[in-house]
C-alpha positions as CSV (number, residue, x, y, z in Angstrom):
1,X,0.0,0.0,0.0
2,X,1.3,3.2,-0.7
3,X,2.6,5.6,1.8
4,X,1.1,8.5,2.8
5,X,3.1,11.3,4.0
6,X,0.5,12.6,6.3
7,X,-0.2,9.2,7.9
8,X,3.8,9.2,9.1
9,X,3.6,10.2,12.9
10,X,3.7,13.8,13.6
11,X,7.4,13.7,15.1
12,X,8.5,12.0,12.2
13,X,7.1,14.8,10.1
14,X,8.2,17.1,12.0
15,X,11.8,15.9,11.7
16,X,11.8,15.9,7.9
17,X,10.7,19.5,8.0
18,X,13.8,20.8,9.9
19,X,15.9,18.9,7.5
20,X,14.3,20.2,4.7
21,X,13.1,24.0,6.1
22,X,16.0,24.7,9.1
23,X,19.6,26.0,8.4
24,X,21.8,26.1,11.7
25,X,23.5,29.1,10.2
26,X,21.9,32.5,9.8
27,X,20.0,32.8,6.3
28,X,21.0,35.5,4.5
29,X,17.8,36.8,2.8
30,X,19.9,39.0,0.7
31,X,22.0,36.5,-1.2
32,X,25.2,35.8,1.0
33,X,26.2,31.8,1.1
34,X,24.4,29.5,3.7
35,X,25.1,26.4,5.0
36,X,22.6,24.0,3.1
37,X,19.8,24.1,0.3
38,X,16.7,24.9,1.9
39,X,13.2,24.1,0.4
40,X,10.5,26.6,1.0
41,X,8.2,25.2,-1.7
42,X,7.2,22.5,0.6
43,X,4.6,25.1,1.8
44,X,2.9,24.8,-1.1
45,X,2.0,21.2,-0.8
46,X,-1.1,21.8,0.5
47,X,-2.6,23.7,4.1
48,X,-2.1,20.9,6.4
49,X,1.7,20.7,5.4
50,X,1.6,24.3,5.2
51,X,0.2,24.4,8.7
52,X,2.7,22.0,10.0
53,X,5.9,23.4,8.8
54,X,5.8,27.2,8.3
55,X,6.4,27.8,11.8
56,X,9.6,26.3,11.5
57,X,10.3,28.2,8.7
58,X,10.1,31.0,10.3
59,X,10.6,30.6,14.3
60,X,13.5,28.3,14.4
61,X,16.1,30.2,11.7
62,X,18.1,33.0,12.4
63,X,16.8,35.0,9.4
64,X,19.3,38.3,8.6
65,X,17.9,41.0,6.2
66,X,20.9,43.2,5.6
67,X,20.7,45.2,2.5
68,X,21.8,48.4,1.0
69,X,17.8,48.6,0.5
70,X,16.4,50.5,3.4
71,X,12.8,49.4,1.9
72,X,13.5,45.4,1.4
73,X,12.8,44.6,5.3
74,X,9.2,46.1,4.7
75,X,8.7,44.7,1.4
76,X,10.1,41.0,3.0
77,X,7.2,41.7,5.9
78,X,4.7,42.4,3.6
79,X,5.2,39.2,1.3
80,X,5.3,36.7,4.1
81,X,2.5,38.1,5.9
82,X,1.7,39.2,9.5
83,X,1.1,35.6,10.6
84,X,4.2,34.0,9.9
85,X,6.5,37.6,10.5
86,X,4.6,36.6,13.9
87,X,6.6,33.8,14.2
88,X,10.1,34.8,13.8
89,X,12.3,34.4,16.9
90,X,15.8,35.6,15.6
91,X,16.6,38.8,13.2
92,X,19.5,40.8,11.9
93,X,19.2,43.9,11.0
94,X,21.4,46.4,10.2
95,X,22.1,49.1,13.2
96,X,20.4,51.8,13.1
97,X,21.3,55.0,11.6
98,X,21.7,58.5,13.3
99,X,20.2,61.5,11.2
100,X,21.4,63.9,14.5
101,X,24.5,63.5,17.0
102,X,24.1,66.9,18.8
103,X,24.5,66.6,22.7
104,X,20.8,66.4,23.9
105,X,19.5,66.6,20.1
106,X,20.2,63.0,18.5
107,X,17.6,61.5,16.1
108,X,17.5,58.1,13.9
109,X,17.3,58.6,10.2
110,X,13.7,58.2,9.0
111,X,14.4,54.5,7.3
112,X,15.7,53.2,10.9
113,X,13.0,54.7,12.6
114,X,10.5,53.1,10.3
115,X,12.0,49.7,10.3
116,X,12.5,49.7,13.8
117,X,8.9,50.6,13.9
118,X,7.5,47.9,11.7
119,X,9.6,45.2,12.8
120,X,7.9,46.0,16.4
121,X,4.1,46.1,15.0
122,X,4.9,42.6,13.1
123,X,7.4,40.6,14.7
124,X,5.3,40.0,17.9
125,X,7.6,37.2,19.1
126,X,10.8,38.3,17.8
127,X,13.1,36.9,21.4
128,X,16.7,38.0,19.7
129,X,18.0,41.2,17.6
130,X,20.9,41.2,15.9
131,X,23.0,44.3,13.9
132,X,25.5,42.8,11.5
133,X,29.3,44.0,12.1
134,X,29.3,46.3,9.1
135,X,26.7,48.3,9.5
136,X,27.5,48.6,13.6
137,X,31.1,49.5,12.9
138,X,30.0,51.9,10.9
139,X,28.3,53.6,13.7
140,X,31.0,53.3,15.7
141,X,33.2,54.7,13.4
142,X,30.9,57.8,13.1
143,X,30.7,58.1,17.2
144,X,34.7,57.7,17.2
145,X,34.5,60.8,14.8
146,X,33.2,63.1,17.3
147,X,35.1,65.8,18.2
148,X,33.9,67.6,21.0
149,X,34.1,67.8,24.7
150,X,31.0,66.0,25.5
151,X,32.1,63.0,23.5
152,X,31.2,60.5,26.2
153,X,27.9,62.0,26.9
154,X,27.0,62.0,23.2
155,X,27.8,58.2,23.0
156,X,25.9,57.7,25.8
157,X,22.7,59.6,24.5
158,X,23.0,57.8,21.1
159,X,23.3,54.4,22.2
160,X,20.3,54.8,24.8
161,X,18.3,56.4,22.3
162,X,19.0,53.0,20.5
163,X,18.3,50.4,23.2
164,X,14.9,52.4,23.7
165,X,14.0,51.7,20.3
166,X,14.8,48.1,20.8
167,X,14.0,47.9,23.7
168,X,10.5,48.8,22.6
169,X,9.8,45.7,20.6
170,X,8.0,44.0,24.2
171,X,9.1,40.3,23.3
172,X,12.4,41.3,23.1
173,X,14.8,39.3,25.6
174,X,18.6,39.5,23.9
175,X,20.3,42.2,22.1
176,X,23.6,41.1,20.1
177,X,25.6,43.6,18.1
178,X,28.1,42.0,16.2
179,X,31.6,44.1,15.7
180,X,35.3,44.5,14.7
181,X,37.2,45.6,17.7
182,X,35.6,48.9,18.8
183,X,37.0,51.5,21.3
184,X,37.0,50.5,25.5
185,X,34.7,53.3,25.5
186,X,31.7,52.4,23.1
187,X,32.0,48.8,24.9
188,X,31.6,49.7,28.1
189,X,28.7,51.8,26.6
190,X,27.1,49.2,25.4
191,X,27.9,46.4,27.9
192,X,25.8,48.7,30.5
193,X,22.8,48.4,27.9
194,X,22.6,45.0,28.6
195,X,23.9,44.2,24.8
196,X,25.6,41.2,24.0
197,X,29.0,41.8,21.9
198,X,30.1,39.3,19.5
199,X,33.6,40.2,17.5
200,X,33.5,39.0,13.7
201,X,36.0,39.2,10.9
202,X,34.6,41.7,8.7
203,X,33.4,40.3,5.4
204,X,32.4,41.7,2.1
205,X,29.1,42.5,1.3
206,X,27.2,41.1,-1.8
207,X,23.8,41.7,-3.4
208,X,24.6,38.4,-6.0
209,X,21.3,35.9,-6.0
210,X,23.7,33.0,-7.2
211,X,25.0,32.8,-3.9
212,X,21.8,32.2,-2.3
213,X,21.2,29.0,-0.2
214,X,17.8,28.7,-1.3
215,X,17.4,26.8,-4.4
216,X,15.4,28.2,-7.5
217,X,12.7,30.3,-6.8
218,X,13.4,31.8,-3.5
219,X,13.2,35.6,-2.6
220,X,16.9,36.7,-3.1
221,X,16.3,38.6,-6.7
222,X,15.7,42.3,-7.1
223,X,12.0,42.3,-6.4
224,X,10.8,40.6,-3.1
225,X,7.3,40.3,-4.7
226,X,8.5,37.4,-7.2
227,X,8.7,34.8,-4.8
228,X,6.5,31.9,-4.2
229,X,8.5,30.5,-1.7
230,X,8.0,32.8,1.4
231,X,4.3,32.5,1.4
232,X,1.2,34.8,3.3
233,X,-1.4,32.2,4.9
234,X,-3.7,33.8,2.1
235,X,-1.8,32.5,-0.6
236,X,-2.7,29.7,-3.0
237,X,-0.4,27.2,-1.8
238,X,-1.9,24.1,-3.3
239,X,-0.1,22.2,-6.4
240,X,-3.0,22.2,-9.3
241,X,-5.1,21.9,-6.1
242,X,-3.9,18.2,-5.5
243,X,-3.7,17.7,-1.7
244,X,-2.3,14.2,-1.4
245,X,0.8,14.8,-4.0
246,X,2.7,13.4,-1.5
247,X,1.4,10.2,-1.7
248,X,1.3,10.4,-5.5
249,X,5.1,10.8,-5.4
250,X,5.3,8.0,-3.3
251,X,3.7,5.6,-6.0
């Protein structure tokens, strides 16, 4: 008798879905390399599969959406849908940028402030926040820059203005800014924050879609709105409506 992929005990399913949805490294959604070939077009088995594994998809990777593009975060939200941005646990984001570094007049550049705010309205259960080294040193560097007398005091309003913002987003429970090494200073800054430090080798950045870990069809091109593989819950996820294709294959 044929199998039947959805007769195969729930922990069994749910095992073949983290090998075939769930990269240990942090996905890229820009088009650095990962680790392994994902395969997000299992969602579009059928809803019960769909129902079953998105939450992996999306909860259990590290997901990093660094981009020159200040509007691709928004326009990644908007494809996947509030439900499943609902269920991301783990994002990287590049650090925020300052418009304003006055003593006692310091502002975020619109973009940041936006994506800051939209990634607090959707990712309702987002637990870790990440900056990527690049974009943090580059604050740093820009802080280092200063010169005035109240150097320590504008650091100190800059960076708090920053952990407010994240500290915003309520689910929030780790902050980890990733960095080449900084100045004693800025660290100690940000050690009193309550922000984890993590010390990388820098790396070069690259927009190519070749390098994605994803295999054909996944969101890494120009436009986030030509992927099927990151999928809204509203979506037609169904294969020429045939909901037991797995067994099918099976035959």
């Amino acid at each position: 008798m044929p199998a039947n992929f959805l007769s195969l005990p729930s922990e069994l399913r749910i095992m073949i879905y983290e090998l075939l949805l769930v990269d240990p490294e942090p996905i890229n959604m820009w088009g650095w390399p990962t680790s392994k070939v994902l395969h997000p077009q299992l969602l579009r088995v059928n809803k019960e599969i769909y129902g079953e594994a998105s939450s992996l998809l999306y909860s259990q990777n590290r997901l990093s959406l660094i981009t020159l593009d200040f509007d691709y975060l928004g326009r990644f939200l908007d494809k996947i849908g509030r439900n499943n941005a609902g269920q991301i646990r783990h994002l990287c984001i590049e650090f925020p940028v300052f418009d304003r570094l006055e003593l006692h007049d310091i502002t975020l550049e619109a973009d940041s402030a936006s994506s800051l705010a939209r990634i607090q309205s959707d990712c309702v259960n987002l637990s870790t926040l990440e900056t990527s080294a690049i974009s943090t040193d580059h604050m740093t560097f820009r802080l280092g820059a200063i010169d005035s007398p109240h150097f320590s005091e504008i650091v100190h309003e800059a960076l708090t203005l920053v952990d407010a913002r994240f500290r915003a987003i309520a689910s929030l429970q780790e902050i980890v800014v990733q960095v080449s090494p900084l100045s004693d200073e800025i660290r100690k800054e940000m050690t009193s924050l309550g922000w984890a430090i993590t010390e990388v080798d820098r790396v070069e950045w690259s927009a190519d879609p070749s390098l994605s870990g994803f295999s054909e069809g996944s969101i890494y091109g120009d436009d986030v709105g030509d992927s099927d593989c990151f999928l809204d819950e509203e979506n037609d996820y169904d294969i020429d409506n045939d909901s037991d294709y797995w067994r099918r294959a099976a035959d």
